[in-house]
FIVEXKOL-413649 format. One record per residue (C-alpha): x, y, z. Coordinates in pm, whole numbers, plus 50000, padded with zeros to 5 digits. Example, Ala and Ser with C-alpha at 12.3 -4.5 7.8 and 13.67 -1.06 7.14 Angstrom:
<rs>
east->51230 | north->49550 | up->50780
east->51367 | north->49894 | up->50714
</rs>
This chain:
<rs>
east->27033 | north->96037 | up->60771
east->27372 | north->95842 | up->60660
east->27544 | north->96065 | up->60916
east->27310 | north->95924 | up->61189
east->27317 | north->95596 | up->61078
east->27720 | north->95618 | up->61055
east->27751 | north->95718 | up->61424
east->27481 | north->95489 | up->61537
east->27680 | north->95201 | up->61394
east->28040 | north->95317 | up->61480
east->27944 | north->95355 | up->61821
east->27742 | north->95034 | up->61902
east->28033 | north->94831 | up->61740
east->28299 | north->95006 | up->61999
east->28115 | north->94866 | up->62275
east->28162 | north->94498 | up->62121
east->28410 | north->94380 | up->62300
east->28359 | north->94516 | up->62675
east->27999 | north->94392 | up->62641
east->28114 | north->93991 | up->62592
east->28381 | north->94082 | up->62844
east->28052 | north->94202 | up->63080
east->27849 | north->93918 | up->62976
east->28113 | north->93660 | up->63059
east->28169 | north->93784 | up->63396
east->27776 | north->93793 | up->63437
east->27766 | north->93411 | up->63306
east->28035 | north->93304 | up->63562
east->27843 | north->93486 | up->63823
east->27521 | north->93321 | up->63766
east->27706 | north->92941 | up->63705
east->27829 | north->92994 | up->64035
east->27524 | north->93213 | up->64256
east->27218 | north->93079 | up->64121
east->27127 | north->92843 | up->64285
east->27289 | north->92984 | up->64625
east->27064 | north->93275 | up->64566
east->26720 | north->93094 | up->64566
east->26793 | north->92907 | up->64883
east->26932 | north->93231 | up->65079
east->26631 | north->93421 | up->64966
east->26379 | north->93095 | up->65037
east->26526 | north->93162 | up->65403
east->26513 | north->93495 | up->65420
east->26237 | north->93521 | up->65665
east->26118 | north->93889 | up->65805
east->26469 | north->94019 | up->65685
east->26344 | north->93944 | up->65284
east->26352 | north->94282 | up->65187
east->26710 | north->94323 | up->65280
east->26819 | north->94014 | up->65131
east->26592 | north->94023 | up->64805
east->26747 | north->94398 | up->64743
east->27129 | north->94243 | up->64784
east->27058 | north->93991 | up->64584
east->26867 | north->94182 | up->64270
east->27143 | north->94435 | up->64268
east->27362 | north->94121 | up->64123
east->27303 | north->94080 | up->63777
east->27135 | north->93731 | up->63757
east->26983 | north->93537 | up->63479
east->26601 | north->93524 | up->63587
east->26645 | north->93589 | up->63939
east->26334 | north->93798 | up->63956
east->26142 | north->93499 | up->63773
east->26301 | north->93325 | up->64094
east->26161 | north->93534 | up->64288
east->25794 | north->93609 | up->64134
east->25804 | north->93171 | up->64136
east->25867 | north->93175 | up->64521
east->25602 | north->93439 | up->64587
east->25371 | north->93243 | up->64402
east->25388 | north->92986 | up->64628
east->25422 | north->93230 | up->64926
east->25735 | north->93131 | up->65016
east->25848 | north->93504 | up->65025
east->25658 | north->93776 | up->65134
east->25529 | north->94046 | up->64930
east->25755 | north->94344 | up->65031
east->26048 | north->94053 | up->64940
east->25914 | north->94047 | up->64577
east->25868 | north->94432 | up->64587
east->26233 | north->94482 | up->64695
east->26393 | north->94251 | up->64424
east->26204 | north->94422 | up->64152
east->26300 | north->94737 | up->64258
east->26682 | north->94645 | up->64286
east->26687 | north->94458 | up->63920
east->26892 | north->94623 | up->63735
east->26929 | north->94389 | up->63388
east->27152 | north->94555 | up->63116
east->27189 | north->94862 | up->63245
east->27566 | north->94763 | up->63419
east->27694 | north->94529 | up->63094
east->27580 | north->94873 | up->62923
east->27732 | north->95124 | up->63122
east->28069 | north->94954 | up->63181
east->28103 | north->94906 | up->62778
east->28017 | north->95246 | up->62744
east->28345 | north->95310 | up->62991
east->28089 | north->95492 | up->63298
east->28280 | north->95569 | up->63620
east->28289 | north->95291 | up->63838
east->28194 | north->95538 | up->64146
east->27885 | north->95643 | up->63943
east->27708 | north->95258 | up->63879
east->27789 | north->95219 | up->64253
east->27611 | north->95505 | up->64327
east->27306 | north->95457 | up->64136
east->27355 | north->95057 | up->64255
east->27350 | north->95191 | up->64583
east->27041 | north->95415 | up->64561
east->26828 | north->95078 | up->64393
east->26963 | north->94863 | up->64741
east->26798 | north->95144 | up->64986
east->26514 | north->95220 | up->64802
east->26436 | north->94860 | up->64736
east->26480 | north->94771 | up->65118
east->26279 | north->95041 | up->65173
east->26038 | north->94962 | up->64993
east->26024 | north->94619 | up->65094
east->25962 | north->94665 | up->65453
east->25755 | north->94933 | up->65383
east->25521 | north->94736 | up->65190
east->25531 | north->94443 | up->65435
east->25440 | north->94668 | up->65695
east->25150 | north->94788 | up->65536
east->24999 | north->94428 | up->65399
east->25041 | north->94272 | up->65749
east->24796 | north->94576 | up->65849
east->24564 | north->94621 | up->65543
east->24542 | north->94267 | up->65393
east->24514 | north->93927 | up->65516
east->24709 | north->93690 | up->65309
east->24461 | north->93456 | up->65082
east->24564 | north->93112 | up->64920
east->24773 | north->92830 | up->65075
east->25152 | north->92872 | up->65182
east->25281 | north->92584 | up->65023
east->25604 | north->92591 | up->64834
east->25526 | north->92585 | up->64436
east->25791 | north->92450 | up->64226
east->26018 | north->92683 | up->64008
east->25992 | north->92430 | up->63739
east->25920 | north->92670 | up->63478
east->26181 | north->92910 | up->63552
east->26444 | north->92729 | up->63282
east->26202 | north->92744 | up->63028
east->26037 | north->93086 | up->63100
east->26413 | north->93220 | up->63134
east->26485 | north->93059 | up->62769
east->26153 | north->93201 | up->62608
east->26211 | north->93522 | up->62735
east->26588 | north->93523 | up->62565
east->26798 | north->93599 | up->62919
east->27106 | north->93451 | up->62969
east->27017 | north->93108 | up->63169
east->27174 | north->92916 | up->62862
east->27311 | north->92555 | up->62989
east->27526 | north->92520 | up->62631
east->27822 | north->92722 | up->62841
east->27890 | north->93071 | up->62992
east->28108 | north->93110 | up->62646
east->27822 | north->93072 | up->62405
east->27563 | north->93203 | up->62638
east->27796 | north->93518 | up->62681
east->27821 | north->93557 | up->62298
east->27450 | north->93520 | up->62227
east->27296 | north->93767 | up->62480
east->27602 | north->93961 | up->62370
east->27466 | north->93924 | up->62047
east->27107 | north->94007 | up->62126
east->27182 | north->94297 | up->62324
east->27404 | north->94471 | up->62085
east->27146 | north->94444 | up->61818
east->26900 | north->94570 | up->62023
east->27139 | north->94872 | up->62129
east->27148 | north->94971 | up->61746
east->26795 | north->94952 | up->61700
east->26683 | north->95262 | up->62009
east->27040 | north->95413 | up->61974
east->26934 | north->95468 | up->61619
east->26541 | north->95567 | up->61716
east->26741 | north->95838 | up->61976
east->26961 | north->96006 | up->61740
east->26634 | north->96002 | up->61495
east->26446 | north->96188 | up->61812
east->26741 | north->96404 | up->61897
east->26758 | north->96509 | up->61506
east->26399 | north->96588 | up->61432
east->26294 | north->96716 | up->61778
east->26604 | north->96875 | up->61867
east->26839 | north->96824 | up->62185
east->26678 | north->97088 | up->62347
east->26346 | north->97041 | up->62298
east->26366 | north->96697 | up->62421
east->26551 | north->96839 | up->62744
east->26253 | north->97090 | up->62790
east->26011 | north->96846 | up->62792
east->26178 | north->96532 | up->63012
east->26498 | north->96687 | up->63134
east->26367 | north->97018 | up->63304
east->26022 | north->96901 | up->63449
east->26123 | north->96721 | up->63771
east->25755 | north->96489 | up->63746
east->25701 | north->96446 | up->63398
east->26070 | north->96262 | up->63343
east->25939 | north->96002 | up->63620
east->25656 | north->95911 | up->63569
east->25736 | north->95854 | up->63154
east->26071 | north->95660 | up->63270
east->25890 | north->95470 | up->63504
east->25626 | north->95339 | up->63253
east->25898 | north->95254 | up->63025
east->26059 | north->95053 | up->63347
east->25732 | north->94826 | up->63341
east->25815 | north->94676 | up->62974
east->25864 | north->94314 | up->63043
east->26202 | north->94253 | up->62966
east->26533 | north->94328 | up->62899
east->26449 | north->94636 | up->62660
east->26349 | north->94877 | up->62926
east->26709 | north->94912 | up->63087
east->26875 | north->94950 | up->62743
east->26619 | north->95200 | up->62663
east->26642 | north->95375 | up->63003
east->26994 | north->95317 | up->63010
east->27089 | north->95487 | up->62641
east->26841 | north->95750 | up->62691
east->27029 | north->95867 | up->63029
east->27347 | north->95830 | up->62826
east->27228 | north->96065 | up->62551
east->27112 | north->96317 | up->62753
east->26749 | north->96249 | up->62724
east->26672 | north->96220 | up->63070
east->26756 | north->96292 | up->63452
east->26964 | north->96034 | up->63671
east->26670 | north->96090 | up->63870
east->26467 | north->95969 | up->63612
east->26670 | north->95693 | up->63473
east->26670 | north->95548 | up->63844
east->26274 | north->95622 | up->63843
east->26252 | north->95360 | up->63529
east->26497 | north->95086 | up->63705
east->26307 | north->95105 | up->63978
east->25984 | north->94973 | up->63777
east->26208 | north->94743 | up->63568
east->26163 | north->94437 | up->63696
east->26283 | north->94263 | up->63411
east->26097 | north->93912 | up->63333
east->25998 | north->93815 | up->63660
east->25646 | north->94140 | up->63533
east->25535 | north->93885 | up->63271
east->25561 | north->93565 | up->63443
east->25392 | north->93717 | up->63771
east->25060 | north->93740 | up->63521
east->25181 | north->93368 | up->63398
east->25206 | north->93206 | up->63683
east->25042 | north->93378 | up->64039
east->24675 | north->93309 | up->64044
east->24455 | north->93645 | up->64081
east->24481 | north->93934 | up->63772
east->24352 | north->94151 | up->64044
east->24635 | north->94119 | up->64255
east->24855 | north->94120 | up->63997
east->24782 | north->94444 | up->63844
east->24774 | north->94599 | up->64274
east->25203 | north->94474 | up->64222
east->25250 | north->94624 | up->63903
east->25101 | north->94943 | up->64068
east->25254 | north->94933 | up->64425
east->25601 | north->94901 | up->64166
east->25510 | north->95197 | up->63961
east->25440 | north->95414 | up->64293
east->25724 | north->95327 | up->64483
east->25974 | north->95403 | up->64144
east->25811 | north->95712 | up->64037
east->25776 | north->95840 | up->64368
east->26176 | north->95767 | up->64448
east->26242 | north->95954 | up->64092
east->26054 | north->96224 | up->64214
east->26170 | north->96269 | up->64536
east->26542 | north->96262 | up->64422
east->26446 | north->96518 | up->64127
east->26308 | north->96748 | up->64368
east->26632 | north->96693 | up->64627
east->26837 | north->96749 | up->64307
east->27083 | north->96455 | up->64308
east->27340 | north->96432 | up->64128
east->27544 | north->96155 | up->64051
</rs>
């Protein structure tokens, strides 16, 4: 047990430093695309799911709360939401550049989220305009509460400064990266490597569809969890992308806050869940390797 504990510390505190370095890059990003992303996305018109993929690819703070806000208010279509959450990625890059991950391989997997969440998007659209008529007004609805939401929800829309908001989510995140690095070596002890391989890593369906309910947790855990499990061997790239897919960050929690209709609600969180395990699936069977 000290052993485990040991390494679990000793490696989580080499990752310090390029995580701030991340996060402060991220912060810049944000200061200076934020805004610039809600307009090009309230304008995005038929092309949505193109643009909403582009855009979630780029780690922003509460851009998929931007986007769940606009959809609200049917500015944006569905398969524009759809394609966002499916191109979030959270912490997964801060996480895999600390943890020194080929460049060419987050590109890749960056890559594979943009197609599948365009896609997806204009897959989705295509089907609502045929199955569904839209219900409730079109009216624009104020993204008021995306500040506060962003705030509760601990992301990194901090107005005190990119500096301090780099070191607190730096902070927050490397806490939280001890905590399920420490539950995985724990697993990995007591089950054994190769038990846990047998049971996720080997069965091309099974790895998916538990990734991709692990992809629906509401915030910024299920890409470190997803993230350090595909860094320890526990699962597929297949799957890992599978579980992104469904991670859609915040914006899952404040859709049931803020769009009118539990019904509907629970159709998006399913549509999501489809589309990511079905992806996951589909590359597991094609065998892709990244």
């Amino acid at each position: 047990m000290f052993e485990i504990i040991e390494d679990t510390l000793i490696d989580s505190i080499k990752l310090l430093p390029f995580l701030f370095i991340t996060y402060l890059i991220m912060e810049y990003i944000e200061h200076k695309m934020g805004e610039k992303s809600k307009k090009i996305i309230k304008k995005s018109g038929k092309f949505g799911p193109i643009i909403g993929s582009a855009l979630g690819i780029f780690p922003q703070c509460g851009f998929s709360v931007s986007a769940t806000n606009l959809y609200a208010g049917r500015v944006i279509t569905l398969g524009t939401l759809i394609s966002v959450y499916l191109a979030t990625s959270d912490e997964m890059i801060p996480i895999f550049i600390s943890e020194g991950t080929p460049i060419s391989v987050i590109i890749k997997i960056l890559g594979l989220k943009l197609i599948i969440g365009i896609i997806g998007g204009f897959l989705v659209d295509f089907i609502y305009r045929f199955v569904k008529n839209r219900k409730g007004n079109n009216e624009d609805k104020e993204d008021d509460g995306i500040t506060h939401i962003c705030e509760e929800e601990h992301c990194h829309c901090d107005e005190s400064g990119i500096f301090k908001s780099a070191i607190k989510h730096t902070v927050n995140i490397f806490l939280f990266i001890i905590l399920v690095t420490f539950v995985i070596n724990i697993l990995v002890y007591v089950i054994g490597e190769e038990n846990i391989a047998n049971i996720l890593l080997n069965k091309p369906i099974i790895g998916p569809i538990i990734a991709g309910l692990i992809g629906l947790i509401p915030n910024c855990a299920a890409s470190v969890i997803l993230t350090n499990m595909y860094l320890e061997n526990v699962i597929s790239v297949s799957s890992l992308i599978a579980g992104l897919l469904t991670g859609a960050g915040v914006g899952l929690a404040v859709l049931f806050k803020i769009n009118k209709g539990l019904k509907e609600n629970f159709k998006i969180v399913g549509i999501l869940y489809s589309i990511g395990v079905i992806a996951g699936i589909i590359l597991e069977f094609i065998g892709i390797k990244i």
